[in-house]
N, C-alpha and C positions, 0 to 999 in steps of 0.2 A: 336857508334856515340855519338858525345855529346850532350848534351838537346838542345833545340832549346830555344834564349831569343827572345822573340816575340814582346817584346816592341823594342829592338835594331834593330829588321827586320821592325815591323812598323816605327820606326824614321829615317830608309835608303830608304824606299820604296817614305816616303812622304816627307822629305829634301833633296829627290836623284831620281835616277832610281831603285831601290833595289840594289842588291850588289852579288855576286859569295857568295858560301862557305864563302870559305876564309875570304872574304873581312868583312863579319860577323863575324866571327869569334874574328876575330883582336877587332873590334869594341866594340863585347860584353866583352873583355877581358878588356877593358879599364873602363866597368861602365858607366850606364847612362850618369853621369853628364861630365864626360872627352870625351868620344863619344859627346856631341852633345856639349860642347865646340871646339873640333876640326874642327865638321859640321860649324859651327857660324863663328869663328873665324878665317877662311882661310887662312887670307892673309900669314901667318908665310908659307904659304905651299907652296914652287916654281912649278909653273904651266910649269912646260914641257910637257904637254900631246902631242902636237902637234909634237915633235919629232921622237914619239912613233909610228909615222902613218906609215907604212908598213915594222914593223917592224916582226920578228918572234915573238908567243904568242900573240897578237893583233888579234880585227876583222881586218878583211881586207877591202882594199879601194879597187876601179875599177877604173884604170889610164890610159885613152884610150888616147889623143894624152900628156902625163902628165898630172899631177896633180895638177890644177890651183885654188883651193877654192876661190880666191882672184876676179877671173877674169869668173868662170864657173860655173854657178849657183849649177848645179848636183854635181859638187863637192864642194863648199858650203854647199849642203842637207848632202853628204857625212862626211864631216869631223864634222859638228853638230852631228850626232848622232853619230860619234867614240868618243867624246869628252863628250858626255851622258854615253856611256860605259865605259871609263875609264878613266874619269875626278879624280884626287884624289880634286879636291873641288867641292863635288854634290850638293852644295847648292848655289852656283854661278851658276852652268848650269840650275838650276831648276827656281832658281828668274829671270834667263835669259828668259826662256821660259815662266813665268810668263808676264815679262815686254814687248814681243812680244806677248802676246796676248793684254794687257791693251793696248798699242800704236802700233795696230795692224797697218801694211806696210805692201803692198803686191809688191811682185818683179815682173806682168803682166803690171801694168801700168805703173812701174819706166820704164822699157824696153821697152814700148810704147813708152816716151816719149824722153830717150834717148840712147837705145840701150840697151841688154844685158850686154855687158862688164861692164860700166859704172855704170846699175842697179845693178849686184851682187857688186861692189867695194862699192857701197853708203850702202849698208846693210851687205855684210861679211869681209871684206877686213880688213887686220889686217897693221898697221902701219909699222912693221917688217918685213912687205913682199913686199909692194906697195911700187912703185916705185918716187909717191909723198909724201907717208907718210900717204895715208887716213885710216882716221878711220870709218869702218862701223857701221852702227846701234849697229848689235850684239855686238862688243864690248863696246859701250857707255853704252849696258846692263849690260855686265858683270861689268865693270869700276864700276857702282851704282846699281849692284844687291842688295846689301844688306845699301846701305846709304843713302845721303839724299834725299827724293823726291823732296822738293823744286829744288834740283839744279840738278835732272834730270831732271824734266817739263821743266827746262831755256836750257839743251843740247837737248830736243825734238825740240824745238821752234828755234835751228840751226843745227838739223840734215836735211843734205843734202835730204837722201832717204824721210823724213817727210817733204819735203819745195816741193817735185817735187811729192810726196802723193797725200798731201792736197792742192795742186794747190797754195802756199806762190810764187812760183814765179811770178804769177801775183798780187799779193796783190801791187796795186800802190794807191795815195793819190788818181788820179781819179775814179779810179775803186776799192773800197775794195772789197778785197776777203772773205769770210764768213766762209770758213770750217775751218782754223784752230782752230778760237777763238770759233767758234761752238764747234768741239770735245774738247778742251781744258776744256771746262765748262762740258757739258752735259756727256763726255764719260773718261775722263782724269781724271778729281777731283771732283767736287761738284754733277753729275748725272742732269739727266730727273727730268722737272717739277722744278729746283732751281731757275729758272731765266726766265727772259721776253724777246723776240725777238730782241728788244730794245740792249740788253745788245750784243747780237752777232755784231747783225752792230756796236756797241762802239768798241767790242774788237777785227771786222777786221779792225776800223783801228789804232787802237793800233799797229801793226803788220803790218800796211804799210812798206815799206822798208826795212823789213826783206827779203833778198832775197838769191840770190844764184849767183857765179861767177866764171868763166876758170880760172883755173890758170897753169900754167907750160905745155901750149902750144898752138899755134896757132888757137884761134876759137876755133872748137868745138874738137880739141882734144888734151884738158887738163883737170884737174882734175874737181870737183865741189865743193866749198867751201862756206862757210855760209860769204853774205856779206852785211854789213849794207848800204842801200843807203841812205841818209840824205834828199835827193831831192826829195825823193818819199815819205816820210813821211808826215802823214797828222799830222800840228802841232797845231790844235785846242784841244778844251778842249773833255773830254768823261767823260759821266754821266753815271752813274751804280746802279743799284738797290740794290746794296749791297755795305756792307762799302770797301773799298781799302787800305784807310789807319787806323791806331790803334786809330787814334781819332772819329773814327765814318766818317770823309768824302769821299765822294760817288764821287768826279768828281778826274779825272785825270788832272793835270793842262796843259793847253798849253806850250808848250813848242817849242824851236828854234830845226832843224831838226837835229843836230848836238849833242843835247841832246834826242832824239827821242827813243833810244833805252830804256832809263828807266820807257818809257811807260808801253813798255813789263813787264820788268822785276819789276814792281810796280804790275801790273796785275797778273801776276804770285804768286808773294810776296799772295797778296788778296786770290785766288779762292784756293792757299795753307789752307791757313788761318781759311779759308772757315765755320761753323760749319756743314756743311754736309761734308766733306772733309772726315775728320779723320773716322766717322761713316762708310762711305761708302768704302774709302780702308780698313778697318778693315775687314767687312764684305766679302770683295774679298779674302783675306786674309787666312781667318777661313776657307771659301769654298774649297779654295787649299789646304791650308794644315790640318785641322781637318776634315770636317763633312759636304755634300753638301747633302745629305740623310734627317738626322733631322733636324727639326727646332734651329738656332742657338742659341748659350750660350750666351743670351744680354746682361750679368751682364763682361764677358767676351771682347764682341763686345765692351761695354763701356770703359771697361777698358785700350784695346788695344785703341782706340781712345782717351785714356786722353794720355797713352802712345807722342802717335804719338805728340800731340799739348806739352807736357811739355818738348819734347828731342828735338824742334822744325823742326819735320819733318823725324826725323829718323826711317829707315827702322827697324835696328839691335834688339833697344832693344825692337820694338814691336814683332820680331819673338821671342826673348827670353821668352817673356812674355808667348807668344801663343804656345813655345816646352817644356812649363815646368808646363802646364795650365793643373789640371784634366782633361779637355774637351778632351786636346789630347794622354793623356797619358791612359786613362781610357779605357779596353779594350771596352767599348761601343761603341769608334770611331773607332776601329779597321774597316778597310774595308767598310768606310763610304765613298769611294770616285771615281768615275766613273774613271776610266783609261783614258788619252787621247793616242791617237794611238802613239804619239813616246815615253810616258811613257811605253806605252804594250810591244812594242819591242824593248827600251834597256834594262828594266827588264828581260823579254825572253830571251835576249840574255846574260845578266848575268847570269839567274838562269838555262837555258838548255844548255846554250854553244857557243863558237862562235869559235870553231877552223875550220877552213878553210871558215868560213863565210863570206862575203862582204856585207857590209852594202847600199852597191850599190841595192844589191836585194832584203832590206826592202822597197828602193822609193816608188815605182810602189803599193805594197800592200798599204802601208801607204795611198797611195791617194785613193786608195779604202775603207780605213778605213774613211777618211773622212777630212783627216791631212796631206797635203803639208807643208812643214815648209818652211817659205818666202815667203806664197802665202796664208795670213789667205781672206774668201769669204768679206769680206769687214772691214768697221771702227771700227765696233763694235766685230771684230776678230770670235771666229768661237762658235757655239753654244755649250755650257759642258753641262755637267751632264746628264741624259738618251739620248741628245739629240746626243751623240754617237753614242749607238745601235740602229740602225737600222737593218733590216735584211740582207741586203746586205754588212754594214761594219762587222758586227757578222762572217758572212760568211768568210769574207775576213781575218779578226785575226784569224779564224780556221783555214782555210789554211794557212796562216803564219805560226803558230803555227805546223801543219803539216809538210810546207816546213824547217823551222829549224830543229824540232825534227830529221827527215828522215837524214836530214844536218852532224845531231850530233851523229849516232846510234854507230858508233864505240866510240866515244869518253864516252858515256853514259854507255855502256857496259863496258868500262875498269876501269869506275869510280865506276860502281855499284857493280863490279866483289869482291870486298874482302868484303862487307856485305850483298849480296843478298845470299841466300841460300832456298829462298822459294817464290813462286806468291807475299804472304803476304808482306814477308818483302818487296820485289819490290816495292809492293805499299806504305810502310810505309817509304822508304827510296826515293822515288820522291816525295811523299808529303812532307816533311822536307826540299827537296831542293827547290821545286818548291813552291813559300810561299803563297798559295792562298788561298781565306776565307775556312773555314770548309765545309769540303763536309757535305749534308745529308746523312743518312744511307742509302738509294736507291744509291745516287750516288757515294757514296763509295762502295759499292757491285757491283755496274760495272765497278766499275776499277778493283776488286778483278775477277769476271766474266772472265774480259778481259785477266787478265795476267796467270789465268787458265784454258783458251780454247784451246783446242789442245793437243798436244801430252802432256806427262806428263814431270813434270817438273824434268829436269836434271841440270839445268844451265852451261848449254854447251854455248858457244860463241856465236854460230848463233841463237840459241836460248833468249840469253839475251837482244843481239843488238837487235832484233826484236822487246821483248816486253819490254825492258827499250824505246827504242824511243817510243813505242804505247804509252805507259801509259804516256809519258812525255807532247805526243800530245794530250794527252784526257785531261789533266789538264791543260796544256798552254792555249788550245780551249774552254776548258769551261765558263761557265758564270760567275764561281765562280771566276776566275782568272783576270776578267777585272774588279774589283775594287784594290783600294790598297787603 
């Protein structure tokens, strides 16, 4: 076997889902710096993954009346995590997932309010397949996974699934609506405690007649589009506790409703701007991808926030800053980072296997872990860090972990077959594949334990399958496996 590069596994695990053998392989062979320039730099890379879906060598999908992501939410959740598994741009599906937690939507209420079909189109629906041309959430993610946030925050502020969220469709000059400009400020850019109450009722109604509108059918069965009504906008002035514009002033000017929209888009401009801004995505930042365990590299945090405010807003080069940053390169981060449940099993399903798998049968575990993807528990999206394991989601990635391994036992056996010759090597030869922190010497002695109970060892077939999937499940299941 060739040596393992564990900086290459650590920069797949935390800029991806981890990666197969192989997929490592390739990557260490290119060198740090060409590896995580190809991660960065994607766009050169033609995204066909979605072609790939029920193809042979693929996890498998579950296509009960077809296979509609566009229009069926389960298959939605489906093709998300085949596209986690073999995405070749894992740092697009990862920012994705990133930006679905920060502008968390949940698909219960969209479908509340306008059906299922409608709710999965306004969040997964891909242009190239929708019959109006809609573009879901998740792509707006991908679209500005890695660019500017300024002119993300301006695509949140006319995504459909975010306007029927946050209740923007009633936001009228008589009635302003509060929650946008609320999470805009407190949970979007600047955080809790930047601003005074005051500043919300300004900035619903900044956001008056930002709405939403049918298009391309009768009433209620046409698309939903981002539409500005001029009539509903309230065109008085708003006063703000903080500067707006670069001159220092604090009011929004009144404006005729026809010009209404550059309220927003001034607003936006400002809480960008913000000096708690750049601090506080930084810090979101480092948690994802360095180190959510120690206390953060400040000198770091600062940095990536000069970053952010001198590229005016750009994602890219503060990730460059932060994949090239001691903090994260230094094995001390290694496995500083709590697993969120559909990290755990597209890595699993990389590093144990996914031949004859469907991804259809991680759902159901995943929500037991704690992690519906299109359904985070509320605004502020879903609790990280220890706040994962609980005893019940622990339980539920062991079993996963169990259900895959048992999944894979032929396929594990035929892989293990030309370098296993002893219990030992078994275990030294699914530790290297399976890339979880260092076991302690207790816990590595029951995996050795495990794969020398019973009869003596032959490395016979039924013999292997057996204990290549045991050991794969005592490592996948372990605790030591649900950080990366």
């Amino acid at each position: 076997m060739a040596p393992r590069d564990v900086l290459i596994e650590h920069l797949l695990r935390r800029a991806g889902f981890g990666a197969s053998p192989a997929v490592i392989e390739a990557y260490a062979d290119m060198g740090y710096a060409t590896a995580l320039d190809a991660l960065i730099n994607y766009e050169s890379i033609f995204d066909d993954v979605d072609t790939k879906i029920g193809r042979p060598g693929y996890v498998l999908i579950t296509a009960r009346a077809g296979f509609a992501p566009t229009t069926n939410i389960t298959d939605a959740r489906q093709r998300w995590l085949f596209r986690m598994v073999h995405t070749e741009r894992p740092l697009q599906e990862k920012m994705a997932l990133f930006w679905h937690n920060h502008f968390a939507t949940a698909f219960g209420k969209i479908a509340g309010a306008v059906g299922a079909t409608e709710a999965t189109r306004t969040l997964a629906a891909k242009p190239s397949e929708d019959a109006a041309g809609v573009k879901g959430q998740l792509e707006v993610f991908r679209e500005f996974a890695t660019g500017n946030f300024r002119d993300l925050l301006i695509a949140m502020a006319r995504d459909p699934a975010m306007l029927i969220w946050l209740d923007g469709r009633t936001n009228v000059k008589a009635r302003p609506q509060e929650n946008f400009a609320r999470e805009l400020m407190e949970l979007f850019t600047m955080g809790v405690g930047t601003f005074p109450e005051a500043d919300v009722y300004a900035g619903a109604r900044v956001f008056t007649g930002w709405n939403l509108a049918r298009v391309g059918g009768n009433g209620a069965a046409g698309s939903f589009v981002f539409n500005y009504n001029a009539n509903q906008h309230d065109t008085t002035a708003k006063e703000f506790s903080f500067p707006i514009y670069r001159n220092g002033g604090r009011t929004i000017p009144s404006r005729a409703g026809a010009a209404g929209m550059q309220d927003g888009l001034d607003l936006i401009d400002a809480v960008a701007s913000h000096p708690a801004t750049g601090p506080r995505l930084a810090r979101k930042l480092y948690a994802f991808f360095v180190n959510e365990v120690d206390p953060p590299d400040q000198a770091l945090i600062a940095d990536l926030a000069r970053i952010y405010y001198a590229s005016r807003f750009e994602i890219k080069p503060m990730l460059v800053r932060l994949f090239t940053a001691d903090a994260f390169t230094s094995s001390a981060s290694f496995y500083k980072r709590y697993s969120w449940p559909a990290e755990f099993v597209a890595r699993a399903l990389h590093e144990v296997g996914w031949a004859g798998f469907s991804v259809n049968d991680a759902l159901t575990p995943m929500v037991t872990m704690g992690q519906q993807l299109f359904e985070p528990p509320d605004v502020a999206g879903w609790d990280l860090g220890p706040a994962w394991f609980t005893s019940g989601s622990m339980v539920a990635r062991m079993n996963f972990a169990a259900q895959l391994a048992t999944n894979q036992k032929f396929e594990l056996r035929d892989q293990a077959k030309p370098v296993v010759k002893s219990p030992e090597s078994l275990v030294s030869w699914a530790m290297d594949r399976l890339t979880a922190a260092s076991f302690p010497s207790d816990g590595y002695n029951a995996l050795l334990d495990y794969a020398r109970a019973g009869a003596n060892w032959t490395g016979s077939d039924t013999q292997l399958a057996t204990k290549a999937s045991g050991v794969a499940h005592l490592i996948a299941g372990s605790a030591h496996y649900q950080f990366v």
